[in-house]
N, C-alpha and C positions, 0 to 999 in steps of 0.2 A: 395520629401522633404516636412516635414508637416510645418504648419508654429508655429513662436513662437505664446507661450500663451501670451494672453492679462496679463499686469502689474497687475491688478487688480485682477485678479479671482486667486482663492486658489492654493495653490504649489500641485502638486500631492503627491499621498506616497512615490515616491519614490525619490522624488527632494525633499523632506523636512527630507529622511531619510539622502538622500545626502548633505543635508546643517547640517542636526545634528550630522554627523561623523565628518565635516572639521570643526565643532566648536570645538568638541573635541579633536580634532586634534592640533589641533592650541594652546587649554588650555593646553594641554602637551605638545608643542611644546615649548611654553610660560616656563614654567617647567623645563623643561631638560636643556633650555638655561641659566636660573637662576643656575642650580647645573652646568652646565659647566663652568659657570663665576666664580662658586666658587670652583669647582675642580682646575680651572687654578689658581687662586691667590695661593690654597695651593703649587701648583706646585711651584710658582717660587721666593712665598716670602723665604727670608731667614731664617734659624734655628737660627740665633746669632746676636745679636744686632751687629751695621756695627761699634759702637765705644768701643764694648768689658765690655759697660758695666754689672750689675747683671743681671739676666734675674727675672721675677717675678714681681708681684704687693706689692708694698708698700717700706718704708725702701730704698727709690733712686735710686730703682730698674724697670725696665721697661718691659715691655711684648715684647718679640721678633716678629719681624712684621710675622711670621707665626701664631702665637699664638696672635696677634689679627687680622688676618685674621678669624680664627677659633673663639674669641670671637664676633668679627661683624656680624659673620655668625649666630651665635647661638643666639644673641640681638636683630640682624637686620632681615638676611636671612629667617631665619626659620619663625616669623609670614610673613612676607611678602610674602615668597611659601604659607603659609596655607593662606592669603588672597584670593595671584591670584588662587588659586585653588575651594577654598569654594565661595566665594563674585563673585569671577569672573565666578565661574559656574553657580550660581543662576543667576547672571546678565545677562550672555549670553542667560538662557533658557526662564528669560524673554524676551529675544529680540528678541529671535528664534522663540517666539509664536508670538508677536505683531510685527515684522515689515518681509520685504521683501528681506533684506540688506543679502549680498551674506556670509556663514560660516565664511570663514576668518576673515575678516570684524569685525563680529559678536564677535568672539573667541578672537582676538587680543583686541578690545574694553572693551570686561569684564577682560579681564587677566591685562588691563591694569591700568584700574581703580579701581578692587579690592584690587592689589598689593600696587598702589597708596595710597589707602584709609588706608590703615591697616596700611603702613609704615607709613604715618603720624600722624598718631593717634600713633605707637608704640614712634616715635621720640618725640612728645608734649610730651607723657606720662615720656618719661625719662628724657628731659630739664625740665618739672616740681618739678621732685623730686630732 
């Protein structure tokens, strides 16, 4: 049994290949759970408003909670995937080169705060207008 490397000295190539798969890993995993939270909403909002009113924008008329399901996704959803994807990759790859912190770790951290960041910035952006 060899023993563990010292904390300190460099990842070899293939422990740092292995820590940059399970970040990527993880940023898609990150990913796919966002489109399943959103596949499910389509799934089980309703087609028709619950009190029969119009369906539509404007005119006393209201968006059937399917249909903004689907606008949320498209306001909300969609920068906040292009966040945790772009922000949070960059993020991850710097942290994949500067610290020692195990992929996962890594991958959930940028997915987290890229998404973070874009969504708040998207939200200010629209309570200001």
């Amino acid at each position: 049994m060899e023993p563990a490397p010292h904390p300190s000295s460099p990842p070899s190539e293939q422990s740092s290949r292995r820590r940059g798969l399970s970040v990527l890993l993880t940023l898609l995993a990150w990913a796919v759970l966002l489109l399943v939270l959103y596949a499910l909403g389509l799934a089980i909002a309703p087609d028709e408003n619950p009190d029969g009113r119009c369906e539509g924008i404007g005119f006393g008329c209201a968006l059937t909670p399917r249909d903004t399901v689907v606008f949320v996704g498209l306001l909300l959803g969609a920068p906040t995937l292009g966040g945790l994807l772009l922000l949070g990759g960059g993020l991850s790859v710097l942290l994949l080169r500067r610290t020692s912190w195990p992929g996962v770790l890594i991958g959930s951290l940028g997915a987290l705060v890229g998404a973070g960041v874009v969504l708040a910035i998207t939200v200010a952006l629209i309570a200001g207008s």
